[in-house]
C-alpha positions, -999 to +999 in steps of 0.1 A: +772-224+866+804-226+848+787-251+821+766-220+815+786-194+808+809-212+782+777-219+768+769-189+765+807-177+755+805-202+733+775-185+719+789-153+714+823-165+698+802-183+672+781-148+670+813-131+656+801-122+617+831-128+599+818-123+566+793-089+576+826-071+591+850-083+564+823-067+536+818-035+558+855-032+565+871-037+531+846-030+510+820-014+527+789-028+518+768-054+539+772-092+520+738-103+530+724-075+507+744-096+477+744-128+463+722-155+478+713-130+508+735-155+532+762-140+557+784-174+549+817-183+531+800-196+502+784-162+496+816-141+500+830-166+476+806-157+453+805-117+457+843-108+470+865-137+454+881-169+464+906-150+486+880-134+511+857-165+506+884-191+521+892-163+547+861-163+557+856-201+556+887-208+575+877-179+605+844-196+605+856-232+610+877-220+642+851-204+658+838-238+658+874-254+669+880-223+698+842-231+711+848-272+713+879-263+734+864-246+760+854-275+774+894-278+782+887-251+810+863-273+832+889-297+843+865-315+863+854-330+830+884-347+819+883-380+834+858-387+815+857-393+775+822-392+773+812-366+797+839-343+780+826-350+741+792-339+756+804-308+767+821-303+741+793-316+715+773-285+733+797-261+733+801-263+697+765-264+684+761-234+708+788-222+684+764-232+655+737-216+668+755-181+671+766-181+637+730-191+623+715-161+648+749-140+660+738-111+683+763-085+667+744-091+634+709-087+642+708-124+645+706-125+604+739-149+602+754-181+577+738-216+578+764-232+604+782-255+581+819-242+583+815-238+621+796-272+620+830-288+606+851-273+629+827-287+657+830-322+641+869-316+632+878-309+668+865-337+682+857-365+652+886-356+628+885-389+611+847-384+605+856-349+599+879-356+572+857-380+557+830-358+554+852-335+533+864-361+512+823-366+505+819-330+496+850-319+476+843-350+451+806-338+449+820-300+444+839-316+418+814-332+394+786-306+403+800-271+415+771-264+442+787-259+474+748-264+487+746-299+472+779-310+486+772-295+519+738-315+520+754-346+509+784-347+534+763-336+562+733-368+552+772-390+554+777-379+585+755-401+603+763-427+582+800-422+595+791-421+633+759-448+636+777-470+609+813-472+598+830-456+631+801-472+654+805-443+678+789-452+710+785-423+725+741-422+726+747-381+730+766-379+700+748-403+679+714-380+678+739-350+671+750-365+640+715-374+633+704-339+640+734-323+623+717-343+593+687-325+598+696-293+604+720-288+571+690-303+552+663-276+573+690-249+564+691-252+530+657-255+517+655-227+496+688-246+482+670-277+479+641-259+459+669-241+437+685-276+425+650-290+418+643-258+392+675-259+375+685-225+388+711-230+419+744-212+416+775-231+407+809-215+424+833-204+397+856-232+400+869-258+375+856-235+345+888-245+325+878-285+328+839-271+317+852-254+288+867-288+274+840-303+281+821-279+261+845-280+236+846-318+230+804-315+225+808-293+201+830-315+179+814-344+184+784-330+171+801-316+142+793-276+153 
């Protein structure tokens, strides 16, 4: 019985629409009517600036952290490792799952990853970290938050099956499914890349320009 109702508490902190109530509040419009259409960070990146986009992100990501820790509450589970990081493993995807369909935004929410990384940060944070390391250098050489988010969340796996050898069977198919998920999340992404038409965030313009400029002399315009 108490399993069931940090599940579902877990739910309703990862309902909490940061980005919908930080667009109505400050600037009163609804983000998911902007942009891509997504209630995520990437999104508010996109349509209200760096500043509200990491906001965002970072309020996102402990949602993720507050929901893992729960499990802390059930003390009964703390003599055991792997009974704990099960918990905890379901706590936090219930997170996931309240941000993807939040109650208290007509279940129209984000696509999980930021909460997804606090999950994976509160209890992996080697694999966590790692995982970031994947994405920023593919945010680097590409500027599409979607690609890098597909990318580090395919690594994940690799992380847990492979170089960390997790042997936790639970939180092996988690990683797997995390996989899965990210990928089933971003289809529309997917088909986006494949046109030529995805959206790059408005970062590293300054190294672009050289870039641009260095073309242009090379071939003599």
């Amino acid at each position: 019985m108490n399993e069931l109702l940090m599940v579902i508490l877990a739910y309703l902190i990862g309902s909490v629409p940061t980005s919908v109530w930080v667009s109505k509040h400050f600037f009163d419009i609804d983000i998911r009517d902007y942009g891509s259409g997504n209630a995520g960070a990437t999104n508010t990146y996109r349509v209200l600036g760096p500043k509200w986009g990491t906001i965002v992100m970072a309020a996102d990501m402990i949602k993720g952290i507050i929901a893992v820790k729960l499990a802390l509450l059930l003390p009964e589970y703390a003599d055991s490792e792997v009974r704990l990081q099960n918990l905890q493993t379901i706590l936090g995807l219930a997170a996931v799952i309240g941000h993807i369909f939040p109650i208290w935004a007509e279940f129209r929410g984000g696509k999980g990853v930021a909460t997804l990384f606090g999950l994976v940060l509160s209890i992996s944070p080697w694999t966590a970290l790692s995982c970031v390391g994947i994405f920023i250098l593919v945010l680097y050489l590409t500027r599409f938050v979607s690609l890098s988010s597909i990318l580090a969340s395919i690594a994940f796996p690799v992380f847990i099956l492979v170089i960390f050898n997790v042997e936790n069977p639970v939180y092996r198919i988690f990683a797997i499914a995390v996989a899965l998920m990210v990928v089933l999340t971003h289809q529309k992404n997917i088909g986006r890349l494949f046109k030529g038409n995805e959206s790059k965030v408005p970062i590293l313009k300054h190294r672009d320009k050289r870039r641009e400029r260095r073309k242009n002399i090379s071939s003599g315009k």
